[in-house]
PAVEX-461060 format. One record per residue (C-alpha): residue in three letters; x negated, y, z. Coordinates in steps of 0.05 Angstrom, whole numbers. Layout:
 rest   east  north     up
  Ala      X      Y      Z
...
END
This chain:
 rest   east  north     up
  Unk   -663   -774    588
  Unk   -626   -713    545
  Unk   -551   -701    544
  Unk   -510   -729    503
  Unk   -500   -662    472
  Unk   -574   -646    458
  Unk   -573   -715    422
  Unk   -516   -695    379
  Unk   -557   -630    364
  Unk   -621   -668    347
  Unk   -584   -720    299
  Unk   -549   -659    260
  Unk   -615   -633    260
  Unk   -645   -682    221
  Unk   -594   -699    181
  Unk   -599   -636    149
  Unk   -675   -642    141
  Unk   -652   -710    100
  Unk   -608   -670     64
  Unk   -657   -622     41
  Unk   -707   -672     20
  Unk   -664   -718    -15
  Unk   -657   -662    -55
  Unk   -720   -639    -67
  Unk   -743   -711    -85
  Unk   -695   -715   -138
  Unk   -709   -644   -162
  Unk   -785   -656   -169
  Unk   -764   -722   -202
  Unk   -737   -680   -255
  Unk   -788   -637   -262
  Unk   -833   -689   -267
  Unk   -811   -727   -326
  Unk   -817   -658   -357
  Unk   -884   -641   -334
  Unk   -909   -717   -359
  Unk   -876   -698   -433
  Unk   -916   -630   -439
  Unk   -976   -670   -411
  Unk   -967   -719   -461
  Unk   -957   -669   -522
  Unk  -1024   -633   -496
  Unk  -1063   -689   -504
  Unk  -1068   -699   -577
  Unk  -1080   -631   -594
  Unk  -1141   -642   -545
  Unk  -1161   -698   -569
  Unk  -1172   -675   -642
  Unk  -1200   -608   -631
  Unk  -1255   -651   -581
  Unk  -1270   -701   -647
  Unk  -1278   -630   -687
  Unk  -1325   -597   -628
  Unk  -1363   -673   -631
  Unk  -1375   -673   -707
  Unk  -1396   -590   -709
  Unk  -1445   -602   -638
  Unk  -1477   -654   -684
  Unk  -1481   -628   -755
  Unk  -1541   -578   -734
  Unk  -1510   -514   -759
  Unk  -1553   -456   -768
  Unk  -1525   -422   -716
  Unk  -1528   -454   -644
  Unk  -1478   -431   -594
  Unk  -1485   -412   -527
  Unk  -1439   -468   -502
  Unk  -1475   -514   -529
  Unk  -1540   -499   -501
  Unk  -1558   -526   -443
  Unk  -1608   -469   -387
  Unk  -1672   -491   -357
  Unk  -1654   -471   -291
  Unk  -1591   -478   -263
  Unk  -1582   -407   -212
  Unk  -1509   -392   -206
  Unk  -1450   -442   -218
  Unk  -1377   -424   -238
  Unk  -1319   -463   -204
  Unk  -1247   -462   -239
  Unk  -1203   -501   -184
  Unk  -1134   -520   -200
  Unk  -1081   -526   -154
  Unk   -994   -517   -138
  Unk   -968   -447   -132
  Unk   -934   -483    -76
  Unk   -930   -537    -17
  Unk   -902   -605      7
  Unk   -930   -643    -45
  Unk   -976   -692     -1
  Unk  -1051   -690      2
  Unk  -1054   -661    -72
  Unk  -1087   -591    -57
  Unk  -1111   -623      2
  Unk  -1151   -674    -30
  Unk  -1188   -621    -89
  Unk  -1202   -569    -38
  Unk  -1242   -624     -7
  Unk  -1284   -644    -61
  Unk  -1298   -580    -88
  Unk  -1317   -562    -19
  Unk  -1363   -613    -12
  Unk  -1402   -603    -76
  Unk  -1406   -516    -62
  Unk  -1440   -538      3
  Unk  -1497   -582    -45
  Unk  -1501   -526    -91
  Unk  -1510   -477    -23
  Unk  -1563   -527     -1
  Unk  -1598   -526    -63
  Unk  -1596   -445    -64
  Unk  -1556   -437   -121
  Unk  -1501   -379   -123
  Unk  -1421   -396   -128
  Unk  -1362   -361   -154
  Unk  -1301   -386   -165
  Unk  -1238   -383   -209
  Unk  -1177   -412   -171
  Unk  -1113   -428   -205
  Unk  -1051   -429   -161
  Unk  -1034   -390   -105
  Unk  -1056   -450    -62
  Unk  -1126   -450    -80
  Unk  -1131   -364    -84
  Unk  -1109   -369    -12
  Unk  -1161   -423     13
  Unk  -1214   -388    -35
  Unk  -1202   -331     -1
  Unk  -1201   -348     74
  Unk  -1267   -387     65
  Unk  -1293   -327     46
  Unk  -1320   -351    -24
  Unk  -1339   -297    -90
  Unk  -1271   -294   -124
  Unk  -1294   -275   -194
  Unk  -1223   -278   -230
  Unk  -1156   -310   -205
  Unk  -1083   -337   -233
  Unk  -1015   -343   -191
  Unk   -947   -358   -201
  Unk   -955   -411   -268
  Unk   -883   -429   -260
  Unk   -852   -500   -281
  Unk   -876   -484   -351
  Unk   -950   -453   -361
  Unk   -970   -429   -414
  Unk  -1043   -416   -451
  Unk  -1033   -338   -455
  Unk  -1042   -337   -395
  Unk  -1084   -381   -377
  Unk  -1136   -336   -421
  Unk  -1153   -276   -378
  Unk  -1178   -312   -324
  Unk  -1214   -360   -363
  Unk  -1250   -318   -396
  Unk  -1274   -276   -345
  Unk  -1314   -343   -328
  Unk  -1341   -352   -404
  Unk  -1359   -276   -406
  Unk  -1402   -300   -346
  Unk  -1432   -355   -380
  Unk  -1458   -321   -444
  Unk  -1475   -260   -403
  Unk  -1526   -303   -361
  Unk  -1496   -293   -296
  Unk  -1469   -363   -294
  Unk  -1514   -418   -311
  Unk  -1460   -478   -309
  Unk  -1373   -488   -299
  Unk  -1345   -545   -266
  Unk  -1272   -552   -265
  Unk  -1237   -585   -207
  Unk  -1159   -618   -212
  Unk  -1109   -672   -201
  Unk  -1120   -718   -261
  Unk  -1052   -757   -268
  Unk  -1063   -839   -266
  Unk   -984   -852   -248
  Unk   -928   -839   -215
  Unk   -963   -864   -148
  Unk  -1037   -850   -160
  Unk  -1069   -779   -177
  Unk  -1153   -773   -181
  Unk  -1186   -717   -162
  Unk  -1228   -704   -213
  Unk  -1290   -648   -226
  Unk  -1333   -649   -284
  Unk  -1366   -593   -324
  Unk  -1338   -551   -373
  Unk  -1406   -520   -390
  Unk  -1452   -520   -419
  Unk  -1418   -578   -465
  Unk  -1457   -648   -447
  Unk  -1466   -689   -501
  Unk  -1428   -740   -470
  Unk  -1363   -709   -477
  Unk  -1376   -688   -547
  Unk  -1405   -758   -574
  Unk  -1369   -774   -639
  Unk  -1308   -823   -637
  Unk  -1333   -857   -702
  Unk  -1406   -857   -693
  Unk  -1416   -817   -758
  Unk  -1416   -740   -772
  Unk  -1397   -688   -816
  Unk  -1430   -631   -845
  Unk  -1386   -567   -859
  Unk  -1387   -508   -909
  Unk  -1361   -444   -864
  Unk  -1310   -389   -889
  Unk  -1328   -342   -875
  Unk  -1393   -355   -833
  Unk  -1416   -412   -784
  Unk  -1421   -353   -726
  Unk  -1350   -335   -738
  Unk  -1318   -400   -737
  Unk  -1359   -433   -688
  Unk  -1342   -377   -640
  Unk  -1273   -382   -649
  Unk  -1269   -461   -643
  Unk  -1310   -477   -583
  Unk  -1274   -422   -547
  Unk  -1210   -446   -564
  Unk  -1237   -511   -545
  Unk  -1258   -484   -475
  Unk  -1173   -462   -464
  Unk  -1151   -524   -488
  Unk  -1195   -563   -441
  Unk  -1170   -511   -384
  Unk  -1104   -517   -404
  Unk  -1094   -599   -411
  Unk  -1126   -597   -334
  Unk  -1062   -555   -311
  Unk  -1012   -600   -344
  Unk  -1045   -658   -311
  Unk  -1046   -622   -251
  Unk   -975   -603   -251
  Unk   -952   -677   -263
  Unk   -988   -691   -212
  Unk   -958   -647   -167
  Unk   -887   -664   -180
  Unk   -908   -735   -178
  Unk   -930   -726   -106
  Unk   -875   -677    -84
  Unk   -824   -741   -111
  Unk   -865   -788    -66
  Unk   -871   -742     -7
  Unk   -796   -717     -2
  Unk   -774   -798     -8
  Unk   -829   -806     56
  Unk   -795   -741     91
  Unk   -719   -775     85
  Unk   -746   -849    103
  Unk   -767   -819    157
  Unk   -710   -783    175
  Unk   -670   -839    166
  Unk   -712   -883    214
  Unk   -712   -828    273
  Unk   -630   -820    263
  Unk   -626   -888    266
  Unk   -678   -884    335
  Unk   -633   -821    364
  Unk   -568   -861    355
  Unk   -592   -915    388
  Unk   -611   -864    449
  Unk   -554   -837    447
  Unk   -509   -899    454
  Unk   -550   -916    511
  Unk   -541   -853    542
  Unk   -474   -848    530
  Unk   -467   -920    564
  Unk   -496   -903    621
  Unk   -448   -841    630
  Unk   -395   -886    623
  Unk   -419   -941    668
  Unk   -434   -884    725
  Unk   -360   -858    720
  Unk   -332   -924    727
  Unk   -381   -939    786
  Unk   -353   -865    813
  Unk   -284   -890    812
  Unk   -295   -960    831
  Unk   -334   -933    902
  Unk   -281   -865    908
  Unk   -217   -932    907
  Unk   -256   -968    946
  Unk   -266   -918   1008
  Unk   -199   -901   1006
END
């Protein structure tokens, strides 16, 4: 059994551990409640520019763009991964890496080509030790991203796309469900499915363009393209606060428990030093 003294050490130990992540649970608590309000603002400006994508995919313009048309053959594929910048936030990046592990090895066995577009410093490192095609990368978002830039790397994957040398994005993230629940989520960015661009209403709308269908079209399903990107890091970052929160209150739990566990060790040990010194004086009187 340790010393009393290496006990003591251990307990003060800890104890400072709990200290650190009491704080950093109620720090990413804060952060959270932000993160969920910019999520939350994101989503209606998504929402509407999707209904205007839906209603311009439909209305048979007489110019067809390359997002919306979908390739024969499906060669290369584009991955844009989203994770944290940084750690001790659970399984998150954990979880994402995974599944977009999982479905590079299909396209592998199928022969198709991969590069990737990670987004965090989390995923550029794991990207990079794997030894995958890094085609464009983003670090260091901060607390507060913002779509500027977001852009560069993004479109390095859609110069891909109309170039031909990417055939099909997927997109890989933490959707946010709540505070206790995240879903990793991967679906395709492009070409744009009809699924995703099916009209809320059920009816569509024909459009006069100012100042010509190419221009416009252009500029809106791009923009579209961001604003997809975009809404998948806000619901990423909640995420990632959300499971910091719940992984810092596991980290002082368990601290609590395992000072509660080295008290009790130490009582005992410092009862049986006690007991032995009165046994030691006890025998020393009683040989005299």
């Amino acid at each position: 059994m340790a010393g009393s003294k290496e006990i003591r050490a251990k307990i003060k130990s800890v104890e400072n551990t709990r200290k650190i992540t009491r704080a950093m649970e109620m720090v990413a608590a804060s952060k959270m409640r932000k993160a969920q309000e910019r999520m939350r603002a994101a989503r209606p400006y998504a929402e509407k520019i999707r209904q205007v994508c839906s209603h311009l995919a439909h209305a048979h313009p007489e110019y067809k763009h390359p997002f919306l048309v979908k390739r024969d053959a499906i060669k290369n594929v584009g991955m844009i991964v989203i994770t944290s910048d940084k750690g001790l936030c659970g399984g998150l990046n954990t979880n994402v890496l995974r599944l977009v592990v999982n479905r590079m090895k299909e396209w592998e066995g199928e022969g198709k080509g991969i590069s990737v577009c990670p987004i965090g410093n989390k995923g550029y490192g794991f990207m990079s030790r794997v030894g995958a095609e890094v085609k464009s990368h983003l670090t260091g978002l901060g607390d507060t991203p913002h779509v500027e830039k977001l852009i560069g790397a993004v479109k390095v994957m859609l110069d891909a796309y109309v170039a031909g040398e990417v055939d099909a994005i997927y997109i890989g993230y933490n959707r946010f469900i709540n505070t206790m629940k995240q879903e990793v989520t991967v679906e395709q960015l492009l070409p744009l499915s009809g699924e995703s661009l099916e009209p809320v209403s059920g009816a569509t709308w024909d459009y006069i363009y100012e100042p010509d269908a190419k221009e416009v079209v252009d500029e809106l399903l791009v923009r579209y393209i961001e604003s997809l990107v975009y809404n998948a890091v806000t619901e990423n970052m909640a995420s990632e606060q959300s499971a910091r929160m719940v992984a810092m209150k596991a980290a002082s739990d368990n601290a609590k428990s395992v000072i509660g566990e080295l008290k009790l060790v130490y009582n005992k040990a410092r009862q049986a030093a006690i007991t032995k010194e009165i046994s030691e004086i006890v025998g020393g009187a009683a040989a005299v």
